[in-house]
HTML snippet that shows the backbone in 3Dmol.js (N, CA, C, O; Angstrom):
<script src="https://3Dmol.org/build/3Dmol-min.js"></script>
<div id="view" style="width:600px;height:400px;position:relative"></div>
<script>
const pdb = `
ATOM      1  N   UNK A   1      67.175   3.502 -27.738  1.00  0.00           N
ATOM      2  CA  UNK A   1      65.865   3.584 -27.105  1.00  0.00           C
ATOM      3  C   UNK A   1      65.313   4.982 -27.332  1.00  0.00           C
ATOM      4  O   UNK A   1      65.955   6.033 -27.341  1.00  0.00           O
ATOM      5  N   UNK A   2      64.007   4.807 -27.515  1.00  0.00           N
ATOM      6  CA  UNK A   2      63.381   6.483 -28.034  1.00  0.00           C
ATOM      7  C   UNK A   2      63.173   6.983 -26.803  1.00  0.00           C
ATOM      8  O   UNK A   2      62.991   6.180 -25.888  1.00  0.00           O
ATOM      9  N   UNK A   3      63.156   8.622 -26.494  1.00  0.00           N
ATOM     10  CA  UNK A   3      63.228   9.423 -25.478  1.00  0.00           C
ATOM     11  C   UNK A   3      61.497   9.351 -25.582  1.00  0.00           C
ATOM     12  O   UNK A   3      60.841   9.359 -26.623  1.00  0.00           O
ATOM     13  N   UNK A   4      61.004   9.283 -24.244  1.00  0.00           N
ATOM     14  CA  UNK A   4      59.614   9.156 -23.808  1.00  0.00           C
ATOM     15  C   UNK A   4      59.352  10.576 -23.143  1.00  0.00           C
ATOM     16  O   UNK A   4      59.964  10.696 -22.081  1.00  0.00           O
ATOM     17  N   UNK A   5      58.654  11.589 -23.476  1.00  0.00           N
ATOM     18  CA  UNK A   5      57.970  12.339 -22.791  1.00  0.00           C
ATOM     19  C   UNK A   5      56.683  12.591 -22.463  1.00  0.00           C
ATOM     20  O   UNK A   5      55.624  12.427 -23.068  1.00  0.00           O
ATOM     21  N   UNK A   6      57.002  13.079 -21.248  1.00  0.00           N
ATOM     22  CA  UNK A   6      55.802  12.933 -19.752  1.00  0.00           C
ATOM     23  C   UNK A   6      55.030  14.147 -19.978  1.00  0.00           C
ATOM     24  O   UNK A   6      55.670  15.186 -20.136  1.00  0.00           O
ATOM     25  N   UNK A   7      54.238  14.171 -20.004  1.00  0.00           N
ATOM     26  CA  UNK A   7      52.935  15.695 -19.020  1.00  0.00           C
ATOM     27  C   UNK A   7      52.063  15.544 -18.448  1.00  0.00           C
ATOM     28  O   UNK A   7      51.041  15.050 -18.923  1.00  0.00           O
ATOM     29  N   UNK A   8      52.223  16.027 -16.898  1.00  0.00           N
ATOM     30  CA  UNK A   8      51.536  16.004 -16.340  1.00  0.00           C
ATOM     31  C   UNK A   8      50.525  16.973 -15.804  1.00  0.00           C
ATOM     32  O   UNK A   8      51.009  18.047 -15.448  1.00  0.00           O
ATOM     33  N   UNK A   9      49.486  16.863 -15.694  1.00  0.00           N
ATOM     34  CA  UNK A   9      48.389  17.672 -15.513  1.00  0.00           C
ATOM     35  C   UNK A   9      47.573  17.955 -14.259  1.00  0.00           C
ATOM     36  O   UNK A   9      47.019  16.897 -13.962  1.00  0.00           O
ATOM     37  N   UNK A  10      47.235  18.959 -13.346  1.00  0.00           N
ATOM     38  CA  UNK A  10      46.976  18.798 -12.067  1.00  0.00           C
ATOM     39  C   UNK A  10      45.313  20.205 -12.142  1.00  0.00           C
ATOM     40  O   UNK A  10      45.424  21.397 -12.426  1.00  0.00           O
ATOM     41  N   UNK A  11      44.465  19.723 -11.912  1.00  0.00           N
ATOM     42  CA  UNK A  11      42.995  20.611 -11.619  1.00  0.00           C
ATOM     43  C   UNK A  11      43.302  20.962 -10.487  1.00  0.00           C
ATOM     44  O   UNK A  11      43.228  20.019  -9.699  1.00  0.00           O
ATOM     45  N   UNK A  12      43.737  22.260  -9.861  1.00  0.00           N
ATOM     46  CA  UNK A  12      43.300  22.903  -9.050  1.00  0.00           C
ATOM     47  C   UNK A  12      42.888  24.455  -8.719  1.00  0.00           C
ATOM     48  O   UNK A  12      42.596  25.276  -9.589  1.00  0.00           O
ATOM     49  N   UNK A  13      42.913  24.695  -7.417  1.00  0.00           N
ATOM     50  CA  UNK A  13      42.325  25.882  -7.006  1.00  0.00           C
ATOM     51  C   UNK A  13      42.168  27.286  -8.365  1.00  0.00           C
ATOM     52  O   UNK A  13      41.248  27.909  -8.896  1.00  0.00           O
ATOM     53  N   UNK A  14      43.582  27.244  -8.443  1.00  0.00           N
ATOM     54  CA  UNK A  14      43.979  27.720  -9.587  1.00  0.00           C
ATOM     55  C   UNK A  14      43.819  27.539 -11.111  1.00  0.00           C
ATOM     56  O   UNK A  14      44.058  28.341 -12.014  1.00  0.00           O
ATOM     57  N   UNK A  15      43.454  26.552 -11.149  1.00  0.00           N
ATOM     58  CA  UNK A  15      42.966  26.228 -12.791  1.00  0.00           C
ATOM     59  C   UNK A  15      43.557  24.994 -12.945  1.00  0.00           C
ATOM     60  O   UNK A  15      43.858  24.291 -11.980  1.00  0.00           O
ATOM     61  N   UNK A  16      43.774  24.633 -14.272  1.00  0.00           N
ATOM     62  CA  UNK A  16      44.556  23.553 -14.597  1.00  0.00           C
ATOM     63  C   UNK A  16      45.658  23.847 -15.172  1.00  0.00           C
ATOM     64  O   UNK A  16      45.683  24.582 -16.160  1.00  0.00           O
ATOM     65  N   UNK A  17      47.058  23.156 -14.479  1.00  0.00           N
ATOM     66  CA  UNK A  17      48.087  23.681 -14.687  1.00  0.00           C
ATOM     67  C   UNK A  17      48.672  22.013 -15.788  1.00  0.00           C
ATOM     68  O   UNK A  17      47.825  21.142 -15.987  1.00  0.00           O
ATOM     69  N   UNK A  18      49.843  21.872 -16.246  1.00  0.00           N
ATOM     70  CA  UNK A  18      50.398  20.936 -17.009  1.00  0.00           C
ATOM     71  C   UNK A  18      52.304  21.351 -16.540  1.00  0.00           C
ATOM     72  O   UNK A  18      52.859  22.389 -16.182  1.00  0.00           O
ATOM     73  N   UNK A  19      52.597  20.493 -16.691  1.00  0.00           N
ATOM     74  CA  UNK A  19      54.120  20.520 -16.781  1.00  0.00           C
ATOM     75  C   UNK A  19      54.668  19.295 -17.126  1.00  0.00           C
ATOM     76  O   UNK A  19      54.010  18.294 -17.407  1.00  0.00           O
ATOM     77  N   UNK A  20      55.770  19.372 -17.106  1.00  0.00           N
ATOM     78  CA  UNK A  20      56.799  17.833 -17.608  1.00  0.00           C
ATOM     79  C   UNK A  20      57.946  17.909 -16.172  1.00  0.00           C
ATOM     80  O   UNK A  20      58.547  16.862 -15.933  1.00  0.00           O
ATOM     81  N   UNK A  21      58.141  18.768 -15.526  1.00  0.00           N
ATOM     82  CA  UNK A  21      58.878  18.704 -14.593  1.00  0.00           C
ATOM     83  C   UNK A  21      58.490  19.308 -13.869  1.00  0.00           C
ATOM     84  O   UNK A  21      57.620  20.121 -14.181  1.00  0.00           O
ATOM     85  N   UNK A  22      58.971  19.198 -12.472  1.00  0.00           N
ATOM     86  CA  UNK A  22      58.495  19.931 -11.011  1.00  0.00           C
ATOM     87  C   UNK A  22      58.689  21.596 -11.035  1.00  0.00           C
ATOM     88  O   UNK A  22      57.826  22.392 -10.663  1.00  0.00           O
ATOM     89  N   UNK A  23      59.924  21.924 -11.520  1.00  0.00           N
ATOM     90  CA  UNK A  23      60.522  22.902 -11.444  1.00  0.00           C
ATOM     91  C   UNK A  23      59.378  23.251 -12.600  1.00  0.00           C
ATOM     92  O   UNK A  23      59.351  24.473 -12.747  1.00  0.00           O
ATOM     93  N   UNK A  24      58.833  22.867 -13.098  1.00  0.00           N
ATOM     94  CA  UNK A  24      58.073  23.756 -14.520  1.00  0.00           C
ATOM     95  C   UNK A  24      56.580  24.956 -13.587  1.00  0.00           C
ATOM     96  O   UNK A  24      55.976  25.929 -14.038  1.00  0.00           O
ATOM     97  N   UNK A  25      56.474  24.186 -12.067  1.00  0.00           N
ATOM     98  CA  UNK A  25      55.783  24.559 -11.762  1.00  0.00           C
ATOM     99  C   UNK A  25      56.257  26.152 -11.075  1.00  0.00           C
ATOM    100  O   UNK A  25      57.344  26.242 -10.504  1.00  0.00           O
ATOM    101  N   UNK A  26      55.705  26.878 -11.148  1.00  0.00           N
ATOM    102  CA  UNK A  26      55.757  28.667 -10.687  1.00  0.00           C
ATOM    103  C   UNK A  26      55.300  28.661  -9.321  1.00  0.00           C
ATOM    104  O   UNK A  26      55.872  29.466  -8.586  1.00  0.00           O
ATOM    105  N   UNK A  27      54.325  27.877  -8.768  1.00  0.00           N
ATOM    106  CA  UNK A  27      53.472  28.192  -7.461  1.00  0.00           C
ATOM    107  C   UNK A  27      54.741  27.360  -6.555  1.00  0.00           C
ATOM    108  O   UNK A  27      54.759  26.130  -6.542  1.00  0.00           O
ATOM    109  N   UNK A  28      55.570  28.012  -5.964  1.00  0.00           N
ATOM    110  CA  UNK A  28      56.495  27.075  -4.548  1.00  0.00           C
ATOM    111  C   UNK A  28      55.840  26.373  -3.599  1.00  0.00           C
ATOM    112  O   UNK A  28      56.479  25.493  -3.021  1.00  0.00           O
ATOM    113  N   UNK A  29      54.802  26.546  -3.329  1.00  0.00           N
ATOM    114  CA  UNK A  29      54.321  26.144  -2.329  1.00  0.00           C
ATOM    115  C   UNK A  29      53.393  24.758  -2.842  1.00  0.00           C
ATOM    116  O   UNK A  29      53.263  23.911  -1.958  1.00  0.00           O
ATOM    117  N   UNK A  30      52.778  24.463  -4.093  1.00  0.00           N
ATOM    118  CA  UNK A  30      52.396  23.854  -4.965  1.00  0.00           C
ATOM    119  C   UNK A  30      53.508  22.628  -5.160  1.00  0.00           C
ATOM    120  O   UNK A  30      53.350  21.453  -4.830  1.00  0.00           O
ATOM    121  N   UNK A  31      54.583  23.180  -5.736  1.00  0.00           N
ATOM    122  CA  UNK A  31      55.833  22.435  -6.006  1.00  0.00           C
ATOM    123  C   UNK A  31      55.845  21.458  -5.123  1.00  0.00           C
ATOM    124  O   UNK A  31      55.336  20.342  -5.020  1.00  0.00           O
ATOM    125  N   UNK A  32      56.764  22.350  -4.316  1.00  0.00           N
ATOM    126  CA  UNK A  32      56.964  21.643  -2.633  1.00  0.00           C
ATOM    127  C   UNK A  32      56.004  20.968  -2.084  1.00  0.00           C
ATOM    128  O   UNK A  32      56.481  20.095  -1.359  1.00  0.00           O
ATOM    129  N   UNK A  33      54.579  20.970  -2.096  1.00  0.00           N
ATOM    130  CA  UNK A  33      53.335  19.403  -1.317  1.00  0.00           C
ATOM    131  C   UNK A  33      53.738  18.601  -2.520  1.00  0.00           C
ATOM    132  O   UNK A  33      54.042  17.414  -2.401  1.00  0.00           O
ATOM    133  N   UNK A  34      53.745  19.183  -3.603  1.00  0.00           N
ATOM    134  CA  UNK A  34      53.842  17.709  -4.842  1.00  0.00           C
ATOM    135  C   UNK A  34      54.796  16.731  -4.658  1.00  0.00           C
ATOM    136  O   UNK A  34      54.609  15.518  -4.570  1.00  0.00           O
ATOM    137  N   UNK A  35      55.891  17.378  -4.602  1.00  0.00           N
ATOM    138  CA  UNK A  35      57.577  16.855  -4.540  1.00  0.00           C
ATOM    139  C   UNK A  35      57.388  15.954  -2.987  1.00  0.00           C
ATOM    140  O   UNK A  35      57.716  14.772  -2.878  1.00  0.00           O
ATOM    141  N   UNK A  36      57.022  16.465  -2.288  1.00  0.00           N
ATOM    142  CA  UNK A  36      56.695  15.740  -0.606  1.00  0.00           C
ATOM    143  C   UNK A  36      55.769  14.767  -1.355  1.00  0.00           C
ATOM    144  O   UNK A  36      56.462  14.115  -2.136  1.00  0.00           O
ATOM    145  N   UNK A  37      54.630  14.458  -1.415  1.00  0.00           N
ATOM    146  CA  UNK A  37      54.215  13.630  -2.240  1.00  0.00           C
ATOM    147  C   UNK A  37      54.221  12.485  -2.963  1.00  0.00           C
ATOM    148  O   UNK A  37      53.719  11.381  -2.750  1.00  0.00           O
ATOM    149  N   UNK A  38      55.011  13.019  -4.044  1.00  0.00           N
ATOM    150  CA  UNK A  38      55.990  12.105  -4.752  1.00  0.00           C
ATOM    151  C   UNK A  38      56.845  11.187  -4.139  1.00  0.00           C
ATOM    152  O   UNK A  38      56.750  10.005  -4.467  1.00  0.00           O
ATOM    153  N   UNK A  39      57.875  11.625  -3.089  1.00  0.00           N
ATOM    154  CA  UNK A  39      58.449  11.413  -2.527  1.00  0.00           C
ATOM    155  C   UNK A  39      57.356  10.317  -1.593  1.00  0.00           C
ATOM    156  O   UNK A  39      57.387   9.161  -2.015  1.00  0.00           O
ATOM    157  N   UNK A  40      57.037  10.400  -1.186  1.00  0.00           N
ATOM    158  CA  UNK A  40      56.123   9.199   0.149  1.00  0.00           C
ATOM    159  C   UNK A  40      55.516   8.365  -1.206  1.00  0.00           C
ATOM    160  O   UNK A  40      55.617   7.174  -0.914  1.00  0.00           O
ATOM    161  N   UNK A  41      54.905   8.501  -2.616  1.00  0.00           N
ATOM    162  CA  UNK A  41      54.410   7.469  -3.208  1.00  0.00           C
ATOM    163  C   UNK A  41      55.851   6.645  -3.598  1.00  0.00           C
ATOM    164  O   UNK A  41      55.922   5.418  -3.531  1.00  0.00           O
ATOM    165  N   UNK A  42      56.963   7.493  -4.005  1.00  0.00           N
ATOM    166  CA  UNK A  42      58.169   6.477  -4.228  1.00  0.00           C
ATOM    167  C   UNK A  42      58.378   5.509  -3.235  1.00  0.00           C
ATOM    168  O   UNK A  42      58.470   4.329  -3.571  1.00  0.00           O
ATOM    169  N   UNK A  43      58.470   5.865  -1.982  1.00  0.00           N
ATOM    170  CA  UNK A  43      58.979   5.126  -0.462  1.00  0.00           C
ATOM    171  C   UNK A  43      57.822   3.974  -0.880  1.00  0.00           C
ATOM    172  O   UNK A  43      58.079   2.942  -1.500  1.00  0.00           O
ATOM    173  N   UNK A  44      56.730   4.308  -0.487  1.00  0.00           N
ATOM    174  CA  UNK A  44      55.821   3.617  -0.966  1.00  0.00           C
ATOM    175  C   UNK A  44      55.577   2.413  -1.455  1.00  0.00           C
ATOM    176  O   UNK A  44      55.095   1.389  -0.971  1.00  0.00           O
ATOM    177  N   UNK A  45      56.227   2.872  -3.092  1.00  0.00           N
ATOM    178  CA  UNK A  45      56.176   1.429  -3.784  1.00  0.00           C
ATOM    179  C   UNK A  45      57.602   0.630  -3.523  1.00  0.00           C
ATOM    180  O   UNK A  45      57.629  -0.594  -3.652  1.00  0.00           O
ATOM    181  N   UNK A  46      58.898   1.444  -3.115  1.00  0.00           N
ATOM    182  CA  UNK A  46      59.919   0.674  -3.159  1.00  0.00           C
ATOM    183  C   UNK A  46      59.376  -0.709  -1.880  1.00  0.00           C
ATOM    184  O   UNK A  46      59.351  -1.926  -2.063  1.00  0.00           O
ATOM    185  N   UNK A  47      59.005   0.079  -0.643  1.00  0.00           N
ATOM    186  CA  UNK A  47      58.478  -0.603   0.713  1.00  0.00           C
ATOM    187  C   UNK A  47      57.817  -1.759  -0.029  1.00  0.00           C
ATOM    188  O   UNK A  47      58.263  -2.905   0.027  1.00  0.00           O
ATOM    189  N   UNK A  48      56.716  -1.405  -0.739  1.00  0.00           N
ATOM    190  CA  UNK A  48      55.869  -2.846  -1.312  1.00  0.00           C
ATOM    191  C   UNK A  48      56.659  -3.881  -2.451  1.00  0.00           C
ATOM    192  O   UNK A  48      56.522  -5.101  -2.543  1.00  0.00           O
ATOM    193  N   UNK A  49      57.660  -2.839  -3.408  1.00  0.00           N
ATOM    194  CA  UNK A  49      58.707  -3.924  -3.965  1.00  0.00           C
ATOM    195  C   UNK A  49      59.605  -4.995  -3.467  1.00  0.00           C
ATOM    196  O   UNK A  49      60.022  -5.908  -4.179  1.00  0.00           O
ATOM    197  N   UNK A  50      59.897  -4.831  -2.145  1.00  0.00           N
ATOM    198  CA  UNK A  50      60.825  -5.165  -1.498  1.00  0.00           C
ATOM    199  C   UNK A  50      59.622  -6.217  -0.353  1.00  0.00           C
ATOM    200  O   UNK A  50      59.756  -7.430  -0.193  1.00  0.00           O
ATOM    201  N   UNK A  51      58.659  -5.472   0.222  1.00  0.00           N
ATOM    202  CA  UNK A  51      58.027  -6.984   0.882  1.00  0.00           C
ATOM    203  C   UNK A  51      58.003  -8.044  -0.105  1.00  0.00           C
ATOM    204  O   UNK A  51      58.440  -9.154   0.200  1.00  0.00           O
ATOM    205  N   UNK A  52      57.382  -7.734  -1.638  1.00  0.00           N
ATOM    206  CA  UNK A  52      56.967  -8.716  -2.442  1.00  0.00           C
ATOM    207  C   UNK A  52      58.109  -9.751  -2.996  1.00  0.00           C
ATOM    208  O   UNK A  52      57.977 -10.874  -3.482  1.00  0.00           O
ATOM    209  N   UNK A  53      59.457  -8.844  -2.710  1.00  0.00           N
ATOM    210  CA  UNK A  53      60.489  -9.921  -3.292  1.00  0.00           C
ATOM    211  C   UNK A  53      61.146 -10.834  -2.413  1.00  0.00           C
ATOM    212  O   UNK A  53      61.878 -11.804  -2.610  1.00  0.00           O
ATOM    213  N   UNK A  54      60.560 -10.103  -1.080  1.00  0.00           N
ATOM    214  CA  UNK A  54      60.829 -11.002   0.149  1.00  0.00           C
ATOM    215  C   UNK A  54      60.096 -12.103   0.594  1.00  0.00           C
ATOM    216  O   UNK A  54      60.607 -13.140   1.017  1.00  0.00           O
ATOM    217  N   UNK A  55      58.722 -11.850   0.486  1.00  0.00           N
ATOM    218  CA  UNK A  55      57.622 -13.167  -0.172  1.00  0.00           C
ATOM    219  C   UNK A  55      58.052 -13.866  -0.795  1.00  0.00           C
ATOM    220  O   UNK A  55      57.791 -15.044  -0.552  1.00  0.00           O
ATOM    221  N   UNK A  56      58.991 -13.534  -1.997  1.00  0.00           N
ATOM    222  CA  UNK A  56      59.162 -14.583  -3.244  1.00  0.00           C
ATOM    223  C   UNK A  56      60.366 -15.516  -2.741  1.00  0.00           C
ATOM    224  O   UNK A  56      60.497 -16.727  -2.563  1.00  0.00           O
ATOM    225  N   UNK A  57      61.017 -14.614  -2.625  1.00  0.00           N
ATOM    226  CA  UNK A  57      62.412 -15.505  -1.915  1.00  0.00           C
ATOM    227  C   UNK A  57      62.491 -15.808  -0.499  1.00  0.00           C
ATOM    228  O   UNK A  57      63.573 -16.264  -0.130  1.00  0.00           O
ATOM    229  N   UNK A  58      61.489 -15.639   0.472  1.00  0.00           N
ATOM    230  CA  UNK A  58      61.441 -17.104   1.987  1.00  0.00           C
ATOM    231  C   UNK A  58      60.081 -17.115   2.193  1.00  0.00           C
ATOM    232  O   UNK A  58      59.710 -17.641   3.243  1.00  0.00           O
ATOM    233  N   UNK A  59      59.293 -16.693   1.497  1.00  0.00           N
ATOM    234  CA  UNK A  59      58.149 -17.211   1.801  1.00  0.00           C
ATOM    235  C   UNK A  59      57.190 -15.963   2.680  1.00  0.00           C
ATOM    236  O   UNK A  59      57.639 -14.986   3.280  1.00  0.00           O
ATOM    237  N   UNK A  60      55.396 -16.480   2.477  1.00  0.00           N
ATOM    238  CA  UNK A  60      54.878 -15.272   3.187  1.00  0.00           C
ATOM    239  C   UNK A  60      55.415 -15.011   4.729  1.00  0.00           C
ATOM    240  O   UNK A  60      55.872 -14.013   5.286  1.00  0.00           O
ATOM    241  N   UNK A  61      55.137 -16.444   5.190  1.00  0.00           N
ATOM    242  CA  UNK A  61      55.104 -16.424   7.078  1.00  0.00           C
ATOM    243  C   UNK A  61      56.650 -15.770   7.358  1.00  0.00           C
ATOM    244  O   UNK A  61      56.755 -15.037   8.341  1.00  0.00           O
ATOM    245  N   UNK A  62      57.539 -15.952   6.735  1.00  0.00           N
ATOM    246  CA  UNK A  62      59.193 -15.792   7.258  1.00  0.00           C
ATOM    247  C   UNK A  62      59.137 -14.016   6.843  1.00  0.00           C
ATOM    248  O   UNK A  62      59.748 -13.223   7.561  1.00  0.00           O
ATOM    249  N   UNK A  63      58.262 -13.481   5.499  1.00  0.00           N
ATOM    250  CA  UNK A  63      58.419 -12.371   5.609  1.00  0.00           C
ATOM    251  C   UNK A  63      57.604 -11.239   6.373  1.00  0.00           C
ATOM    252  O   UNK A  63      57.846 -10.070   6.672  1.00  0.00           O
ATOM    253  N   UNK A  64      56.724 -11.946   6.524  1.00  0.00           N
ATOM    254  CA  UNK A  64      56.004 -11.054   7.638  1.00  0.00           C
ATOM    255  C   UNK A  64      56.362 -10.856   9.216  1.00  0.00           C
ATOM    256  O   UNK A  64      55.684 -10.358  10.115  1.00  0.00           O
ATOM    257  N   UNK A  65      57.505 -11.351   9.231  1.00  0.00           N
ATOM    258  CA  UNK A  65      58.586 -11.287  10.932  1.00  0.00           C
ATOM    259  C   UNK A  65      59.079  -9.963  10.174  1.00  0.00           C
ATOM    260  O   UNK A  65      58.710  -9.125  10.997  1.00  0.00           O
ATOM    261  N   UNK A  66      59.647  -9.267   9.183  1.00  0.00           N
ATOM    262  CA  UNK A  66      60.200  -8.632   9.165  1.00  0.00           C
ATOM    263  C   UNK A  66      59.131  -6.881   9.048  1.00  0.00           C
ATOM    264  O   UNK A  66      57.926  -6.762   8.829  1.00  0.00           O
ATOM    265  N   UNK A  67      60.088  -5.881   9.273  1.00  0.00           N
ATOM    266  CA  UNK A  67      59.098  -4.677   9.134  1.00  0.00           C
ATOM    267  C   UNK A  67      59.972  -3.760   8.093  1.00  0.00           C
ATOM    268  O   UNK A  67      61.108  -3.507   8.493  1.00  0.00           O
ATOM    269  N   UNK A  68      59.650  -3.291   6.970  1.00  0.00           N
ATOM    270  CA  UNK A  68      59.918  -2.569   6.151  1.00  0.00           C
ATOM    271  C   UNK A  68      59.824  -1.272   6.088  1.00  0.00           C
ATOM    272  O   UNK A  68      58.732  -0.810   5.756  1.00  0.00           O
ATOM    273  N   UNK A  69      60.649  -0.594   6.310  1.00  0.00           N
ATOM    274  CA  UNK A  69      60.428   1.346   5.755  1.00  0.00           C
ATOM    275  C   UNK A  69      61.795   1.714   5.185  1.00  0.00           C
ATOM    276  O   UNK A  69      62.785   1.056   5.505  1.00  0.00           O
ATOM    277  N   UNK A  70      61.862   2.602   4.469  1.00  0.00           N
ATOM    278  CA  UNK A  70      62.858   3.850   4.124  1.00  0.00           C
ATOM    279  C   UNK A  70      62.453   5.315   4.705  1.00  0.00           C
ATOM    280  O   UNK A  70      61.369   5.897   4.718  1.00  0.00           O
ATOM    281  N   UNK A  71      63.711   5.679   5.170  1.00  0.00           N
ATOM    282  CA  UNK A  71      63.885   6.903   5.700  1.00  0.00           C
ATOM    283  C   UNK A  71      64.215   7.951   4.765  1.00  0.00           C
ATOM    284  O   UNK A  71      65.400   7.973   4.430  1.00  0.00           O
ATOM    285  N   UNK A  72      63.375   8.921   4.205  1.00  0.00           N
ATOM    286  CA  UNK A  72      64.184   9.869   3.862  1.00  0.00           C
ATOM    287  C   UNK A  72      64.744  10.728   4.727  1.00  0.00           C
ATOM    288  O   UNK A  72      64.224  11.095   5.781  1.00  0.00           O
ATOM    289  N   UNK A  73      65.709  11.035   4.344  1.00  0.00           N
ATOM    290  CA  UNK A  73      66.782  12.140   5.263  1.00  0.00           C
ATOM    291  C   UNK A  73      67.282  13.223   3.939  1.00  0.00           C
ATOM    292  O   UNK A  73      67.724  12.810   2.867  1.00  0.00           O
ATOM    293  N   UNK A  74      67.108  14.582   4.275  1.00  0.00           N
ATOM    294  CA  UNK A  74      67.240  15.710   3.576  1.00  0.00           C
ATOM    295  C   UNK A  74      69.232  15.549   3.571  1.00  0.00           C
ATOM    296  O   UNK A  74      69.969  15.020   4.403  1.00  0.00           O
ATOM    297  N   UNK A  75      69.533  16.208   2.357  1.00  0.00           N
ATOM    298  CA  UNK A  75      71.077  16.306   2.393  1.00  0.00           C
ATOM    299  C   UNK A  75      71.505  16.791   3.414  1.00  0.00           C
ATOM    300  O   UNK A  75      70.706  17.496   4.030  1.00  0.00           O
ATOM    301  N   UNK A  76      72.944  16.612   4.015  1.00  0.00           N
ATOM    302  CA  UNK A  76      73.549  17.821   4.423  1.00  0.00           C
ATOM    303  C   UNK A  76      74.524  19.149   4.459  1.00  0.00           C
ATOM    304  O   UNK A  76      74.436  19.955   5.385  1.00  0.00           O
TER     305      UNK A  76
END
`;
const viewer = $3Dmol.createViewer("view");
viewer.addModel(pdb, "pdb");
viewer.setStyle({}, {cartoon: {color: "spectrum"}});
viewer.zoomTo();
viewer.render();
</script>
């Protein structure tokens, strides 16, 4: 399988910055809202992957009794 590379590009305060990874970014404070971010759009879609496969396999009415989230919890 061919290696796929990413860049991503962000307009702000500061100009327009580009990177391929988080860490590419210099501003910490920048980093860190992105990565938080990221993090809640992942939860996000897993939450909506998981209602939708629960739809598929008992149905809408049986899955809507149930309530869906993930917790992130920081290491320890």
């Amino acid at each position: 399988m061919n290696n796929i590379k990413v860049t991503f590009s962000m307009v702000g305060e500061e100009g327009k910055i580009s990177f391929e990874k988080l860490e590419g970014i210099s501003n910490e404070k920048l980093r860190n809202k992105l990565n938080d971010q990221l993090t809640s759009w992942e939860y996000s879609l897993r939450e909506a992957a998981l209602i939708h496969y629960l739809t598929q396999e008992i149905g809408k009415e049986e899955a809507q009794k149930f309530k869906v989230a993930f917790v992130h919890k920081p290491p320890k």
